[in-house]
C-alpha positions in Angstrom: 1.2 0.6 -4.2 4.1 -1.5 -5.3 7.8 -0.6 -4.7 9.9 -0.8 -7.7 13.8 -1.2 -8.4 15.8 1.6 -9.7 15.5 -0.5 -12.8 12.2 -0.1 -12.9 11.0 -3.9 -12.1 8.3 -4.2 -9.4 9.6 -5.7 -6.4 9.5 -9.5 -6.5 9.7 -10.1 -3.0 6.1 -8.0 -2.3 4.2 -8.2 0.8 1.5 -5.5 1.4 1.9 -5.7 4.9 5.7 -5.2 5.3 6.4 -2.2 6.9 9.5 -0.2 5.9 11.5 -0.6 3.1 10.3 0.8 0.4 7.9 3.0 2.4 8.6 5.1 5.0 6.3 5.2 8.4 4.3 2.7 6.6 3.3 0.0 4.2 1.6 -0.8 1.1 -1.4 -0.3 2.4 -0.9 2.8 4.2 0.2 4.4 1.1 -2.5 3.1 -1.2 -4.8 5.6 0.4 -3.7 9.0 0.6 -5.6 11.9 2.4 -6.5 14.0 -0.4 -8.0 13.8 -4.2 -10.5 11.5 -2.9 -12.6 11.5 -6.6 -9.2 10.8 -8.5 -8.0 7.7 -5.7 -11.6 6.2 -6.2 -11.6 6.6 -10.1 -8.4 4.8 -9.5 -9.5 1.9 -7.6 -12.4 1.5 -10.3 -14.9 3.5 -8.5 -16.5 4.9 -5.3 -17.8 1.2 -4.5 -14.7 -0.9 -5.0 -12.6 2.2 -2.8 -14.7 1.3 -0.1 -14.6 -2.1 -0.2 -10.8 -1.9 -0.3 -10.8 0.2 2.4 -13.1 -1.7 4.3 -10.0 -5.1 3.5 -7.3 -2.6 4.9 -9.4 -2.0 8.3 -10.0 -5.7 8.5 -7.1 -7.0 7.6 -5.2 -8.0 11.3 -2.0 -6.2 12.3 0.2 -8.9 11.5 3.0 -6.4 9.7 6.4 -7.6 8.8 9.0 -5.2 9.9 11.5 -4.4 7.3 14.8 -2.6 8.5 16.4 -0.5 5.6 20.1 -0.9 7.1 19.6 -4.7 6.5 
């Protein structure tokens, strides 16, 4: 997941561990995986294997997040 501008450019200053934003009660990575059409996400991420290694980076990864306030 990738934030876009209203111009439709991806985001140039992207970090998948900013939180806020772009993304509400979250970041990148916590909307990259969505509860539900589990087949569809993995088909997605180029199947069931690679899903789970990509969910195996998120849990990994250390909670370093960058908070990002929207006012700013």
């Amino acid at each position: 997941m990738r934030p876009k501008s209203r111009g439709g450019q991806f985001d140039g200053n992207f970090a998948p561990n900013r939180w806020g934003g772009s993304f509400t009660e979250g970041s990148a990575w916590h909307h990259s995986f969505p509860p539900f059409a589990v087949d569809e996400l993995a088909r997605l991420h180029g199947g069931k294997e690679k899903l789970l290694r990509k969910l195996h980076e998120m849990l990994e990864t250390p909670g370093t997040f960058q908070v990002r306030n929207k006012m700013a």
